[in-house]
VOPAGU-2260 file (C-alpha; in pm, 1 decimal, decimal comma):
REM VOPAGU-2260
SITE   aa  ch    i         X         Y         Z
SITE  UNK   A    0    -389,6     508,3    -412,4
SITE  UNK   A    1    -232,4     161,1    -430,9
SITE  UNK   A    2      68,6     201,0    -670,2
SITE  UNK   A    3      51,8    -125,6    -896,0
SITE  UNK   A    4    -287,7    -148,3   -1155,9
SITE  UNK   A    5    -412,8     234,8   -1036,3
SITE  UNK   A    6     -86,2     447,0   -1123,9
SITE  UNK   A    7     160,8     187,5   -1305,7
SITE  UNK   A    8     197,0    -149,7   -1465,9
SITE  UNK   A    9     552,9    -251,9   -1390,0
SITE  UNK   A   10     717,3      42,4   -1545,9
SITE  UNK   A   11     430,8     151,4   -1748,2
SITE  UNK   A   12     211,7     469,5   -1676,4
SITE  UNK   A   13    -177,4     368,3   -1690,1
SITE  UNK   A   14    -322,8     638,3   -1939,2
SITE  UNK   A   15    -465,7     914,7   -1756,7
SITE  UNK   A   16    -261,1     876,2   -1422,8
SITE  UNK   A   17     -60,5    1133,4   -1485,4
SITE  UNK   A   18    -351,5    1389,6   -1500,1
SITE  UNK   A   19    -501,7    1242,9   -1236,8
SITE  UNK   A   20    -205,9    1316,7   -1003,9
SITE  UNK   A   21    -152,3    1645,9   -1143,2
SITE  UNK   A   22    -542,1    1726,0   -1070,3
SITE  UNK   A   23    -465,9    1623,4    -680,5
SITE  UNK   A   24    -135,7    1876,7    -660,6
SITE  UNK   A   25    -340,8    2161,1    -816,9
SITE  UNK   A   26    -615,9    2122,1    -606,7
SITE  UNK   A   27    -388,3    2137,3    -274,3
SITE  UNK   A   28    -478,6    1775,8    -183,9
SITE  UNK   A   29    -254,0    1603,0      54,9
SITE  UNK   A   30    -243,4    1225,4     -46,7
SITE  UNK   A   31      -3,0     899,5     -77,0
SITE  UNK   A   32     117,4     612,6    -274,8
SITE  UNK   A   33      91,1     261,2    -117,5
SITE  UNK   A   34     234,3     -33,5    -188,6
SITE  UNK   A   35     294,7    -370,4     -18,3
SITE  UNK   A   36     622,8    -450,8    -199,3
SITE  UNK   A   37     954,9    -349,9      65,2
SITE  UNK   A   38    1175,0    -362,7    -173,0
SITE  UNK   A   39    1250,8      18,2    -276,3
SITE  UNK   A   40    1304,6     306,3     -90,1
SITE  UNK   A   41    1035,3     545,6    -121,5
SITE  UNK   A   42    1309,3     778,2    -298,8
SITE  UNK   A   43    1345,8     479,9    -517,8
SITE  UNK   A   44     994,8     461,7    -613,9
SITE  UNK   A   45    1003,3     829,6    -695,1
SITE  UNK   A   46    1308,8     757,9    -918,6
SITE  UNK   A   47    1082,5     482,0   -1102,4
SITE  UNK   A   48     788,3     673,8   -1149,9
SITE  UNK   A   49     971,3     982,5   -1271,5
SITE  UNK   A   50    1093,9     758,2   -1576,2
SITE  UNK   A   51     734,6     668,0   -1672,8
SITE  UNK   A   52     677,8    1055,6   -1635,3
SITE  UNK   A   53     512,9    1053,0   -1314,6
SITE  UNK   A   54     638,7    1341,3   -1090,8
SITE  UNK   A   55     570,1    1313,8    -744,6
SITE  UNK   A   56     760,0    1381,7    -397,9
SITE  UNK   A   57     945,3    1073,0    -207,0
SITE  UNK   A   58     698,8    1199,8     113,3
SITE  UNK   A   59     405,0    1134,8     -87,3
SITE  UNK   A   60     470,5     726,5    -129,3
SITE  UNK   A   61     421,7     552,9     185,7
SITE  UNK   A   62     536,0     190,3     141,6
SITE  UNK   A   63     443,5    -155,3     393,0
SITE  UNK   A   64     841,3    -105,6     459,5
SITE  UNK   A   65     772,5     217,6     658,8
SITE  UNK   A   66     456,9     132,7     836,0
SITE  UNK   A   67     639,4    -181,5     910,7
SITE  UNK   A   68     911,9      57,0    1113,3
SITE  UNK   A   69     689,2     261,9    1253,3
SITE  UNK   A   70     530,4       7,1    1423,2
SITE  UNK   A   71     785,7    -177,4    1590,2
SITE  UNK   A   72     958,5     146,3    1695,0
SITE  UNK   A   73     601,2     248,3    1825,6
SITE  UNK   A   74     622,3    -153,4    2028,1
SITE  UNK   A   75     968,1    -165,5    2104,3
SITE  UNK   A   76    1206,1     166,8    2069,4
SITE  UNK   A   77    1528,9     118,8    1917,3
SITE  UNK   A   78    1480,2    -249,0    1906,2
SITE  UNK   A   79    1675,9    -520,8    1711,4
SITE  UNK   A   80    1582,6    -716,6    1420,4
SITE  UNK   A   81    1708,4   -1015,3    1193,8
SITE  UNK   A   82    1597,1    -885,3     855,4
SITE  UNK   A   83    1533,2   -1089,9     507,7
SITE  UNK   A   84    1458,1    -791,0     261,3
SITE  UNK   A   85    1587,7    -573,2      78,0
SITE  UNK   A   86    1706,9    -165,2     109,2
SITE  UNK   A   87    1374,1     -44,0     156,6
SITE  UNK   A   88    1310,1    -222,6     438,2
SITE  UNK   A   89    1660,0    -221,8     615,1
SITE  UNK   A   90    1657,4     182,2     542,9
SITE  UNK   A   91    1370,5     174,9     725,7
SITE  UNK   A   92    1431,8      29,7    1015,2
SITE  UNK   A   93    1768,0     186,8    1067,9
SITE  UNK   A   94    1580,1     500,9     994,8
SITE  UNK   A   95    1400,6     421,3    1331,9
SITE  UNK   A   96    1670,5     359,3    1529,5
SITE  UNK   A   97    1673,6      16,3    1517,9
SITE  UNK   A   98    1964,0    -226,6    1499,7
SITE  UNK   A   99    1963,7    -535,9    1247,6
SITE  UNK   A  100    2131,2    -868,9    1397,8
SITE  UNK   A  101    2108,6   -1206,9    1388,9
SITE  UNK   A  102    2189,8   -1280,0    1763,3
SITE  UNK   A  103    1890,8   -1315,9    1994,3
SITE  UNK   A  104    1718,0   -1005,2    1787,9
SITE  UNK   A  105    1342,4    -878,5    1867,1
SITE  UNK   A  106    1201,9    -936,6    1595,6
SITE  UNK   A  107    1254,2   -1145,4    1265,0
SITE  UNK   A  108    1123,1    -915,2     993,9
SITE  UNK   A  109    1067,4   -1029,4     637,0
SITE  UNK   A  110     976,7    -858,7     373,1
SITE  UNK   A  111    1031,3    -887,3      -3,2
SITE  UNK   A  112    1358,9   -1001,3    -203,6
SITE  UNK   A  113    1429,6   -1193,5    -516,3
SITE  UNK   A  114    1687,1   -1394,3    -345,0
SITE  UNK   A  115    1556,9   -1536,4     -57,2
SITE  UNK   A  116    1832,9   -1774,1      38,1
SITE  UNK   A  117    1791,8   -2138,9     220,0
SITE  UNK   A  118    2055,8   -2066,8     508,7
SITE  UNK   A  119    1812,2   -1703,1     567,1
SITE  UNK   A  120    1520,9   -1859,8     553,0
SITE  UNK   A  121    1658,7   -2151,4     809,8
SITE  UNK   A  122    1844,5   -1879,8    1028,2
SITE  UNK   A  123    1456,7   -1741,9    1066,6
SITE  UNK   A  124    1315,6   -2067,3    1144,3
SITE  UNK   A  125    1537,9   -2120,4    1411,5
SITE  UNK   A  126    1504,8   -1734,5    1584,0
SITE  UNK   A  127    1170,2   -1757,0    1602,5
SITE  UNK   A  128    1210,7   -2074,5    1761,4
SITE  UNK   A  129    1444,7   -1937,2    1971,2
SITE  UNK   A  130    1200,3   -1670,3    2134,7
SITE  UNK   A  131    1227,4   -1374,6    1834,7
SITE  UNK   A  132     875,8   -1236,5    1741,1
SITE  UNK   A  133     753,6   -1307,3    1386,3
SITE  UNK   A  134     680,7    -983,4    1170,0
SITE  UNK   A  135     623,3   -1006,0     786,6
SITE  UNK   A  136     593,1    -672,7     550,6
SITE  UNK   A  137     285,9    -778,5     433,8
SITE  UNK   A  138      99,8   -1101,4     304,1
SITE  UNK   A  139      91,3   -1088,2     -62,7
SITE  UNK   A  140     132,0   -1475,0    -190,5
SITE  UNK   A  141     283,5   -1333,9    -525,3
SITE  UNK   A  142     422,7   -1066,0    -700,2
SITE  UNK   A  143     435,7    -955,5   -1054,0
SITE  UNK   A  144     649,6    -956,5   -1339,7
SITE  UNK   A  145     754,2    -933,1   -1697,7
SITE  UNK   A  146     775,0   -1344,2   -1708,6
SITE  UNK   A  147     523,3   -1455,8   -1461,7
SITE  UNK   A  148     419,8   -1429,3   -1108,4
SITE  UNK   A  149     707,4   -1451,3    -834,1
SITE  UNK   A  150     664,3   -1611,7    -530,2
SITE  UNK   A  151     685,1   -1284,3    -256,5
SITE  UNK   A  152     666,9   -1249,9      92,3
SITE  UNK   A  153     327,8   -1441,6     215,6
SITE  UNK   A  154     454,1   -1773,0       2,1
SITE  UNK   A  155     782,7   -1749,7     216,4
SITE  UNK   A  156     599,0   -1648,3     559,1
SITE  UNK   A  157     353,8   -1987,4     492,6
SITE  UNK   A  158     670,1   -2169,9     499,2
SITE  UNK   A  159     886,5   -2034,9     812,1
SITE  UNK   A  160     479,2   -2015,3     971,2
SITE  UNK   A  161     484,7   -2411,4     875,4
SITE  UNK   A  162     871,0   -2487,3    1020,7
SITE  UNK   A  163     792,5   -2321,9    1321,2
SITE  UNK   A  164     430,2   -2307,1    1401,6
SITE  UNK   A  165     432,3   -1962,8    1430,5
SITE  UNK   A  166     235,7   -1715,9    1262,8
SITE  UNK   A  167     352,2   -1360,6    1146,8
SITE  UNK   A  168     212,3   -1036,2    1248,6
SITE  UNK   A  169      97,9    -868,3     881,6
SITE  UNK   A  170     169,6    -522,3     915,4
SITE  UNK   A  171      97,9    -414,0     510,8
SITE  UNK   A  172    -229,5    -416,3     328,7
SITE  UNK   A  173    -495,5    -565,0     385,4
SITE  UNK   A  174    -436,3    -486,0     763,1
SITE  UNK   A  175    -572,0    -146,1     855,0
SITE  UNK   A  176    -317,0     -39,7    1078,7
SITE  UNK   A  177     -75,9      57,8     770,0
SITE  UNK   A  178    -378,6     234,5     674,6
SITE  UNK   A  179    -381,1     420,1    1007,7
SITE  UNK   A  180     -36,8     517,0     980,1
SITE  UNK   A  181     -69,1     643,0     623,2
SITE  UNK   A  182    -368,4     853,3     737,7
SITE  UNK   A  183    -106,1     988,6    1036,4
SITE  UNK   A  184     161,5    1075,0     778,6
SITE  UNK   A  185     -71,4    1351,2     580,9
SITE  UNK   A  186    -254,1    1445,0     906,0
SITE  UNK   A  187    -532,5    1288,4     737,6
SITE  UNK   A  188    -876,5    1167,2     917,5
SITE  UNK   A  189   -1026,8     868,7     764,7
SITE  UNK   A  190   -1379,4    1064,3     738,5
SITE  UNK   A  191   -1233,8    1282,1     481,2
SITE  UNK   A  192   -1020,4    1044,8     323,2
SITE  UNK   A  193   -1055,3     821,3      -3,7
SITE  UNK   A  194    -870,9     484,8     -85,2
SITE  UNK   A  195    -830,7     383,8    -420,3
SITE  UNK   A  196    -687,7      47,9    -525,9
SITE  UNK   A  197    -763,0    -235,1    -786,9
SITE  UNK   A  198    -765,7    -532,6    -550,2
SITE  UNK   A  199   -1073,0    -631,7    -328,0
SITE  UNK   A  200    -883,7    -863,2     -85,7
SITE  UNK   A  201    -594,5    -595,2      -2,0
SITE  UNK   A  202    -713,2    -210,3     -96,8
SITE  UNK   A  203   -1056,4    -225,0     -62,9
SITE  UNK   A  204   -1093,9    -437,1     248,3
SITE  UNK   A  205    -852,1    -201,6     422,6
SITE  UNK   A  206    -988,9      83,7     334,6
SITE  UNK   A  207   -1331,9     -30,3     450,1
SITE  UNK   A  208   -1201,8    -155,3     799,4
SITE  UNK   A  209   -1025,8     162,6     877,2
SITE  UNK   A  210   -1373,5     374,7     795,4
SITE  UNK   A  211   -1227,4     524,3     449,9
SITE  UNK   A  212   -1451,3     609,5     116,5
SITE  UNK   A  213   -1347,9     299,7    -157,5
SITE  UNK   A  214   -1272,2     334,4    -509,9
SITE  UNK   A  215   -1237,3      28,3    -707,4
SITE  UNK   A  216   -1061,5     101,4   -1013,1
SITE  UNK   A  217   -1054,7    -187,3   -1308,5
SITE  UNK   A  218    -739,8     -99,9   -1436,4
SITE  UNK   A  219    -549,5    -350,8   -1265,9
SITE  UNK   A  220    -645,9    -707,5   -1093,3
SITE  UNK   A  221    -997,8    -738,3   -1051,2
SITE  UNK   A  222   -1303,4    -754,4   -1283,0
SITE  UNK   A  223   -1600,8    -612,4   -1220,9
SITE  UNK   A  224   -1765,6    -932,3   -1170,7
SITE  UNK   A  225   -1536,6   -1069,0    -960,4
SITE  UNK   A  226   -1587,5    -739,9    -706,2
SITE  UNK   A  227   -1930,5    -882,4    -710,3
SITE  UNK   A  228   -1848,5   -1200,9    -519,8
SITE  UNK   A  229   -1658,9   -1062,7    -241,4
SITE  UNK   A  230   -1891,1   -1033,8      61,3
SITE  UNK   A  231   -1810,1    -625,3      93,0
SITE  UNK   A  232   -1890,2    -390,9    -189,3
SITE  UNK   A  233   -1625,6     -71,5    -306,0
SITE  UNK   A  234   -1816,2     276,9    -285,5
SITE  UNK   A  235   -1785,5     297,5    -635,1
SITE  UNK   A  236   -1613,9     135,3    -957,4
SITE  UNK   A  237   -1463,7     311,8   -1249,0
SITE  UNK   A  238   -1228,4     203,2   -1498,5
SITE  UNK   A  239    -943,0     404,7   -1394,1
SITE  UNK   A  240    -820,5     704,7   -1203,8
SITE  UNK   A  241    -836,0     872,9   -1536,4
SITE  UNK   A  242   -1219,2     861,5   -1477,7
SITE  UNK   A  243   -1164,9    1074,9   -1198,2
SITE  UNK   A  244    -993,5    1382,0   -1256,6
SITE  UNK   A  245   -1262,1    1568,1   -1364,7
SITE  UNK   A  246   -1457,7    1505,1   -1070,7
SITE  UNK   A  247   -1154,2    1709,1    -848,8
SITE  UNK   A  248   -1276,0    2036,2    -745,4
SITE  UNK   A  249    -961,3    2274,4    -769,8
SITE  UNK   A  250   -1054,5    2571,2    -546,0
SITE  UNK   A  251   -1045,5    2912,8    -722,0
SITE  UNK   A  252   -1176,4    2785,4   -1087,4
SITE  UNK   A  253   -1577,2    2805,9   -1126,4
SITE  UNK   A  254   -1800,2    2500,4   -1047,2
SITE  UNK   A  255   -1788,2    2410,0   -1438,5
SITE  UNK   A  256   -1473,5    2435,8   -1489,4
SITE  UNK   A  257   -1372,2    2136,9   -1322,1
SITE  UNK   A  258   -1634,8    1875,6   -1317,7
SITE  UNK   A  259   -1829,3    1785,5   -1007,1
SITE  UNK   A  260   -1740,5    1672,2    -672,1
SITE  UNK   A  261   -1714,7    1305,5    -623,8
SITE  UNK   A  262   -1991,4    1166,5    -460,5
SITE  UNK   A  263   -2081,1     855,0    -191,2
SITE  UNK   A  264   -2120,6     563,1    -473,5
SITE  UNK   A  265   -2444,5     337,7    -426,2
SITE  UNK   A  266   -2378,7     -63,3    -338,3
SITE  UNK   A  267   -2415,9    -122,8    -753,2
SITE  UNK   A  268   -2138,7     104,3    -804,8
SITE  UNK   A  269   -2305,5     351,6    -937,8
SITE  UNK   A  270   -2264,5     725,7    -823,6
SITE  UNK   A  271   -2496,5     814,7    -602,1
SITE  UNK   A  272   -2564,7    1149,4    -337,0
SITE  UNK   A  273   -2375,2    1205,0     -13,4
SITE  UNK   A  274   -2054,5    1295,5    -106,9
SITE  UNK   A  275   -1828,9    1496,3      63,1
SITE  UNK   A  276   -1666,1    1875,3    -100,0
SITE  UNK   A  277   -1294,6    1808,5     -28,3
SITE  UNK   A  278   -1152,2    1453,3      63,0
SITE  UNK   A  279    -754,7    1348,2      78,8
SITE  UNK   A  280    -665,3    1060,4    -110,3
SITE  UNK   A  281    -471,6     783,9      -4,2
SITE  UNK   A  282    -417,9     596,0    -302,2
């Protein structure tokens, strides 16, 4: 499941999401947590969500931060990098063996900070220029927050992308390859494997290019109606997770006892046959 509008809002728990995660444990299910922002750590994250009540492991949130390390240690092992971002993404590199430094690096990597600085940004500009490769976390214009949006890591790509005249490789959401490695980190295959978010342009879209089951959930950015004008459809649309617990078959307990098995949604959203018994969730 994405983590912002289908589990949280900021640092509030979205009724039901709770029992919805618990359902997943108790039936065995392996599954993650996405999220685009690189700012925390995924032991971080688990800290936050444990203060909203939300109890779940640090290996079961998988953040654009990690997938964002995994691939350029997959490209170029124990590389080096000139990093704007915060902990969770410099943890996550080093994690990988790489090195961060601002002379003749690999890569520039950015990813999300609330102090992007003018000499970083122009340090960037003139690296990539220089021959470094151009990586960004993930290309969210905007993030959220208690006064307003924030400008995040695709408003600050546009502008190195418009200095230089280089473009960024996206590694988050809506690119499918952070799908792919989230699907790798639960030994998950995308046949048996659901993707729940609440945005059409990041979630949904990825899910759909890398062959997952959609579930658009309304409990965070977009509307029903405005799911409608987006040239691919979700496999279904409920209000919220909460909606689906029920539906989570935990082996052992009679048929009755705990609802019935999801099943393949129809293009109007509405449930229809062809579902599968047991699917993972990446969420």
């Amino acid at each position: 499941m994405d983590m912002d509008g289908v589990i949280v809002h900021e640092d509030q728990l979205i009724p039901g999401a709770d029992r919805f995660i618990a359902r997943v444990q108790e039936a065995g299910y392996p599954f993650l947590i996405l999220t685009n922002n690189s700012t925390y750590t995924a032991r971080d994250l688990a800290a936050r969500l444990s203060q909203t009540g939300l109890n779940v492991p640090a290996e079961a949130i998988w953040t654009s931060a990690l997938a964002t390390a995994r691939f350029l240690c997959e490209q170029r092992p124990e590389g080096t990098a000139f990093v704007i971002g915060e902990a969770g993404l410099t943890t996550a590199l080093h994690e990988v063996g790489y090195t961060l430094s601002d002379r003749n690096p690999d890569y520039v990597v950015l990813g999300e900070t609330r102090t992007y600085s003018f000499e970083q940004i122009t340090r960037a500009v003139r690296l990539i220029e220089g021959g470094a490769r151009f990586i960004a976390t993930n290309p969210d214009p905007t993030g959220p927050s208690r006064e307003g949006s924030l400008p995040a890591t695709g408003s600050v790509a546009a502008l190195v992308s418009k200095a230089t005249g280089v473009d960024p490789y996206y590694v988050g959401k809506p690119n499918p390859l952070m799908m792919r490695s989230a699907l790798r980190a639960i030994d998950a295959h995308s046949e048996t494997t659901v993707m729940i978010g609440d945005r059409m342009d990041t979630d949904i879209v990825a899910g759909i290019e890398a062959g997952l089951e959609t579930i658009l959930v309304l409990s965070g950015i977009t509307t029903r109606d405005a799911a409608s004008r987006f040239p691919f459809l979700p496999g279904r649309i409920v209000d919220s997770v909460a909606d689906l617990s029920e539906e989570i078959v935990v082996p052992g307990r009679p048929a009755g006892s705990s609802g019935t098995t999801p099943r393949r949604a129809g293009r109007d959203g509405d449930p229809g046959a062809g579902g599968r018994a047991r699917r993972q969730v990446v969420a």
